[in-house]
C-alpha positions in Angstrom: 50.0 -67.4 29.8 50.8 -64.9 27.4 50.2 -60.9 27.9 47.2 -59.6 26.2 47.1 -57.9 23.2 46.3 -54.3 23.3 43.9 -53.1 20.6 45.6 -51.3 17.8 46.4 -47.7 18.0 42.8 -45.3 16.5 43.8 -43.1 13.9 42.9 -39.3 13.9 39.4 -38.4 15.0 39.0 -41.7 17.1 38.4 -44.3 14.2 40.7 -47.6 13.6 41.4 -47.5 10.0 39.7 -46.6 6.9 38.3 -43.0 5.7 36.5 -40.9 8.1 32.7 -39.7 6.9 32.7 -35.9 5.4 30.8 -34.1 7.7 27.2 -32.9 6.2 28.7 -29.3 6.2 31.1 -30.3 3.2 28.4 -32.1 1.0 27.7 -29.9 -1.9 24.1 -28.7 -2.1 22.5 -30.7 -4.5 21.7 -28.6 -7.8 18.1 -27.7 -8.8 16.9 -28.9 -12.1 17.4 -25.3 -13.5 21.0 -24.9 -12.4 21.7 -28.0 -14.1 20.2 -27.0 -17.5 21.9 -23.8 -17.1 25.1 -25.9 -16.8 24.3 -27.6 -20.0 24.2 -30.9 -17.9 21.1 -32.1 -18.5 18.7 -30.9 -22.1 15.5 -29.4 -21.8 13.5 -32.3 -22.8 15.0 -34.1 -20.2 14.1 -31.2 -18.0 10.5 -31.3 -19.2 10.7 -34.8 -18.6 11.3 -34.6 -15.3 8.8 -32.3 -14.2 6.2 -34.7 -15.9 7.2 -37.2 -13.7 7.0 -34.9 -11.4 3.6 -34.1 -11.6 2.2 -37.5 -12.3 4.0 -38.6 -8.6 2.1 -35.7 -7.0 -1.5 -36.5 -8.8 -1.2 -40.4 -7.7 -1.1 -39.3 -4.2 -4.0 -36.6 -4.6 -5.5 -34.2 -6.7 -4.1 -30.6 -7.3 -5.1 -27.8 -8.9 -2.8 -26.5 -11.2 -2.0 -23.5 -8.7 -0.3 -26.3 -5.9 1.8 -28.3 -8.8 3.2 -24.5 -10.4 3.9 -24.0 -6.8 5.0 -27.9 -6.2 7.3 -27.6 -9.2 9.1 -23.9 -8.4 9.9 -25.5 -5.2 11.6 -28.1 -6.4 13.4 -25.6 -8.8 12.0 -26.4 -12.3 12.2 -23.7 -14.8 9.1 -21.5 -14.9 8.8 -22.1 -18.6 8.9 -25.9 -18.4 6.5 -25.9 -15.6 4.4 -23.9 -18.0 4.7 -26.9 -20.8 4.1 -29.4 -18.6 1.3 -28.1 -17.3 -0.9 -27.2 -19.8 -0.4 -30.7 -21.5 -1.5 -31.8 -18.6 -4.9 -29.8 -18.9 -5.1 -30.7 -22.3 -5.4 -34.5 -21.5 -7.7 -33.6 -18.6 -5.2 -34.7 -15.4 -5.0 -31.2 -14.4 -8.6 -29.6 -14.2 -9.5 -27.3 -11.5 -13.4 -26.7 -12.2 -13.5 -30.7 -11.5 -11.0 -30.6 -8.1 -13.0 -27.4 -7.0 -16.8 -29.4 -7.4 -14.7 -32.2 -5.5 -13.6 -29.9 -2.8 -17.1 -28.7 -2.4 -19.0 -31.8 -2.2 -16.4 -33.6 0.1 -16.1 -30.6 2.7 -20.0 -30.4 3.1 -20.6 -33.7 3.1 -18.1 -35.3 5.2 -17.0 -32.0 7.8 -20.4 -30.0 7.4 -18.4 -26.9 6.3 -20.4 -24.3 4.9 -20.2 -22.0 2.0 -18.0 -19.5 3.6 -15.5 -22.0 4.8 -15.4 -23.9 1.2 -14.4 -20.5 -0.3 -11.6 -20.1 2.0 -10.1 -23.4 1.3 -10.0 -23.0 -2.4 -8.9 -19.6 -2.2 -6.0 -21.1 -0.4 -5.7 -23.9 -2.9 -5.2 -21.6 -5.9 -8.5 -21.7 -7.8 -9.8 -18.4 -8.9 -12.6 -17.1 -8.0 -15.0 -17.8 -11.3 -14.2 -21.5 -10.9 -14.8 -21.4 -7.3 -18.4 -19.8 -7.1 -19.1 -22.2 -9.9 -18.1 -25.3 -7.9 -19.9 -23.2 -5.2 -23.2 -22.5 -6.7 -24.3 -26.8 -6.9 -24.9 -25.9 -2.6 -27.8 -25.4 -1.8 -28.6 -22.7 1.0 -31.3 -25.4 2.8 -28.3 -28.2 2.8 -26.2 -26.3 4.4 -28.1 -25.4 7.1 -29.5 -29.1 7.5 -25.6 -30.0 7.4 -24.9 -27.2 10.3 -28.2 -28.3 12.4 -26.2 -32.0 12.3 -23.4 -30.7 13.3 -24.6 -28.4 16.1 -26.6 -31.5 17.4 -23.2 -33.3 17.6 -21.3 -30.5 19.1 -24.1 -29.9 22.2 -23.9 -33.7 22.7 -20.1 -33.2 23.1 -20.7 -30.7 26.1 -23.4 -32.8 28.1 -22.6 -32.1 31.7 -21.2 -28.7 31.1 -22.6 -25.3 31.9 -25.0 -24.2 29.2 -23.2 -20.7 28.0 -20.0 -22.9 27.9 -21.6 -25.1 25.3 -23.2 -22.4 23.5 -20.0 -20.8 23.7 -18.2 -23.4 22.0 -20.7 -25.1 20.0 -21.3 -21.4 18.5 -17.0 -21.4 17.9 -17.0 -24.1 16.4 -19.3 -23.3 13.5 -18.4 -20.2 13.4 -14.5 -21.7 11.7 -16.7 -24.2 9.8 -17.7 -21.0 7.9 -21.4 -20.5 9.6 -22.3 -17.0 9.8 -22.6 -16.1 13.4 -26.0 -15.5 13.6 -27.2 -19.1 11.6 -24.6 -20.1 14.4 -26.4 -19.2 17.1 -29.5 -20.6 15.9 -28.2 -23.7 15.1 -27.3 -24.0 18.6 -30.3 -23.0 20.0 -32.5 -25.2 18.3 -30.1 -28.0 19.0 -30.6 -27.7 22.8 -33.7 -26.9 22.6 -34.5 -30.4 21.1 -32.6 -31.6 24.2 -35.2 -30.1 26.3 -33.3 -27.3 27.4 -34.7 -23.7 27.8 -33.4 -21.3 25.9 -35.2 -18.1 25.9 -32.4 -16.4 28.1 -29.3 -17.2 25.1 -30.0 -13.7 23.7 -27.1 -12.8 26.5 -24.8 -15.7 26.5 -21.4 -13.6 25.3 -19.9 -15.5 22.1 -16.2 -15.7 21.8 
């Protein structure tokens, strides 16, 4: 029987044959859309173009006020003047309108996570929609659905606690509105009524310590 044949000799860095991989540190960065209308490489309707497509990828997936797509688009380094065309034919045709997304903001956060007003505000501050729009969007609550939203929500939260001492469920039932955007005092009450519909006695919260 014949000897066995050695496998052939590796080449440098361990591989048998063929190129080695560039490592990631010697890939070029890849160039913004700016850089490469600076270059000349691309024109600025194709740049335009771009950032249309852009945008409409973004709106399939969700709505945006116009502050998130300027913001989308700079940080995918589109020119600030093209992100300025794109955008306001976009709120020409109605795909970018933020009195609409702030009424939808509104009405879903109350609805489906019982925020109140105060939390609301906070979100579309953060989402980019001034502040006319945003009282506007604001103003269709009304101040006697928001506290029947909170008195659902602080029902839930007590039932959560069953079991627990009682300032610890005052404690965090109270918390917990209190980052829903309930002032602290409606958050307290809220609470109170809630076990107090449990049976509970609460004439002796007034010195439960909130965090």
């Amino acid at each position: 029987m014949g000897k066995r044949r050695g496998r052939p000799a590796t080449q440098e860095g361990g591989r048998t044959g063929g190129r080695g991989r560039r490592g990631s540190a010697d890939r070029e960065p890849r160039r913004t859309v700016a850089e490469r209308l600076e270059a000349g490489e691309i024109s600025r309707d194709d740049a335009v173009e771009k950032a249309r497509e852009a945008v409409l990828r973004i709106l399939t997936a969700a709505q945006r006020s116009r502050r998130e797509l300027e913001q989308s688009l700079a940080r995918k380094g589109y020119p600030e003047d093209v992100v300025v065309q794109v955008l306001d034919r976009f709120d020409e045709v109605g795909l970018v309108d933020d009195a609409t997304y702030a009424e939808t903001i509104v009405r879903t956060r109350h609805a489906e996570r019982g925020l109140a007003r105060r939390g609301i505000a906070a979100e579309l501050r953060r989402r980019g929609i001034n502040e006319d729009t945003a009282t506007e969007a604001l103003d269709q609550l009304d101040p006697d659905d928001e506290r029947v939203a909170g008195a659902k929500l602080a029902a839930k939260l007590i039932t959560r606690t069953r079991g627990l001492e009682r300032q610890v469920r005052v404690r965090r039932a109270v918390g917990s509105l209190a980052r829903k955007g309930y002032a602290p005092g409606l958050a307290f009450e809220l609470v109170r009524d809630a076990l107090a519909a449990e049976g509970e006695e609460t004439d002796d919260l007034m010195g439960v310590e909130i965090d």
